[in-house]
N, C-alpha and C positions, 0 to 999 in steps of 0.2 A: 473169660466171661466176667471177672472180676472187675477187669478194666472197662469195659463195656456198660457194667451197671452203673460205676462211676461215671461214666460220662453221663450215663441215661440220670444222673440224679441232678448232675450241669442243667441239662434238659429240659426234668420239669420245671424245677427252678425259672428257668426261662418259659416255658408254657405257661407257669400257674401267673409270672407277673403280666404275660398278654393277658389271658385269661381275668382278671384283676380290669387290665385297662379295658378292655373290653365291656366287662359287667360295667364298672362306673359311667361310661360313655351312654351305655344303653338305659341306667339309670336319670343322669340326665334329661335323657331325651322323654321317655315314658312316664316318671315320675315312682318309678316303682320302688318302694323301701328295699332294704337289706335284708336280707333271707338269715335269719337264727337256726334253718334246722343243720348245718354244718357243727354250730356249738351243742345243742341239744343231743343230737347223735354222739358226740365223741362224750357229752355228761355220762348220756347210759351207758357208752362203751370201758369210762372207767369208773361206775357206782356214786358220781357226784350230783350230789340232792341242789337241783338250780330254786335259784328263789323265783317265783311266780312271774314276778314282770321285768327279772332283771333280762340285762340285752350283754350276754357275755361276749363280747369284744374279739377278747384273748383268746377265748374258745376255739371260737367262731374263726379267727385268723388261723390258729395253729390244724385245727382242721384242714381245712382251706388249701393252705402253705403245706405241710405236712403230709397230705395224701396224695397234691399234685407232684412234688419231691418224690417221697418215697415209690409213687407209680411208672415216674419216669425213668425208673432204674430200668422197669419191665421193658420200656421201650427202646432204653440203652443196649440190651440183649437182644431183641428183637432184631435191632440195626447191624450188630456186631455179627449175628448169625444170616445176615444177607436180605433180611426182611426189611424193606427201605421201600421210600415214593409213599404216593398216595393212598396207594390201595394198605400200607403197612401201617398209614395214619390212620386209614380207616378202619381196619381192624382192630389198631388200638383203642380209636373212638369207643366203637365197643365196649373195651375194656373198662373204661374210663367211666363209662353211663350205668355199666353192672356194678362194678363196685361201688357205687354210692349207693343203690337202690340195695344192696344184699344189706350194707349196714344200716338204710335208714328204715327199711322195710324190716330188717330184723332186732333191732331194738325200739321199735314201734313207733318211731320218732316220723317215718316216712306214709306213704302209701304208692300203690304199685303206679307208673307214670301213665298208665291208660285210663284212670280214673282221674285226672289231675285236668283243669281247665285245659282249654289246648292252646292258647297265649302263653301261661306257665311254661309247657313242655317245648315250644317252640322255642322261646327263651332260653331253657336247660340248654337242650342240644346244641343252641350256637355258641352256648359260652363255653361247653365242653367242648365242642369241634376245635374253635380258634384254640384251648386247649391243645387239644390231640395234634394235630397239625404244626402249630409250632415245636410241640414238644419234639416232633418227628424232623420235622427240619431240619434243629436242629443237631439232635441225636445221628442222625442222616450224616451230616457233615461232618460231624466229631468219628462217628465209625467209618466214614470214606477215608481218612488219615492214614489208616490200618492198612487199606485193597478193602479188596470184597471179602464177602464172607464166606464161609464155605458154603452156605443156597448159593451164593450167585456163582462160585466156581462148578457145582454141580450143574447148574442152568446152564452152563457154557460148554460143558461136553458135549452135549446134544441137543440145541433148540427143540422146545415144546415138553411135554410129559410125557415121558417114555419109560415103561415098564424093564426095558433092556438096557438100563444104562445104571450101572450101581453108583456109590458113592463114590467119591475121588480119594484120592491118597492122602492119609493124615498130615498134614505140614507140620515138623519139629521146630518148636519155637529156639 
């Protein structure tokens, strides 16, 4: 599992800089500024008093950087335990769009996304998606190196979900 998070932190790394190209592209085109509530969250998260109009940068990147990294561990595990494709990106996704909303909604920085313009929220989700998806990619690949994980050797005792079919044999590393 250990190895797995490592990869998954390769991962985000690699999500959070699509993710990165992504936003600036769609900034380009739309003309939308740079979103501070990345810095401001992580201010309250560690009691630092921001000046009024300043536009913290460094914040703002190590946020950013920071929670796309350290989340892609989750999806390193994910992939290592046989949870891979699409459907694993998208559960990640998930993961991805809660976690930002727990901490910006809980240090008061945010508010909940169904009150937020719906251009705004359209916005989030696709910058998060190419996110989750890449991250998954390539986490995906890195954990294919391995085999499968024990979900997918369990999925292969018995095609579909079956109440009658227990786990498979611990493999000794």
């Amino acid at each position: 599992m250990v190895r797995a998070a490592g990869q998954g932190l390769a991962a985000g790394a690699a999500g959070v800089a699509v993710m990165t190209a992504v936003e600036k592209a769609e900034q380009l085109v739309t003309a939308r500024p740079d979103s501070h509530v990345p810095a401001r969250t992580l201010e309250r998260l560690l009691g630092v008093r921001a000046a009024p109009r300043a536009r913290p940068r460094a914040l703002n990147l190590a946020m950013h950087v920071g929670q796309g990294v350290l989340l892609g561990a989750l999806r390193g595990v994910m992939a290592g335990a046989g949870l891979r494709g699409p459907w694993a990106s998208a559960m990640f996704l998930a993961v991805r769009l809660t976690n930002d909303q727990i901490l910006e909604n809980a240090t008061g920085v945010g508010a909940p996304p169904w009150t937020w313009p719906r251009r705004e929220l359209v916005v989030d989700v696709a910058h998060k998606a190419a996110y989750a998806f890449t991250t998954g990619a390539v986490a995906d690949r890195l954990a294919a190196r391995s085999g499968l994980g024990p979900g997918q050797v369990h999925a292969r005792l018995r095609p579909g979900r079956r109440a009658d079919v227990g786990p498979p044999p611990r493999r000794r590393r």
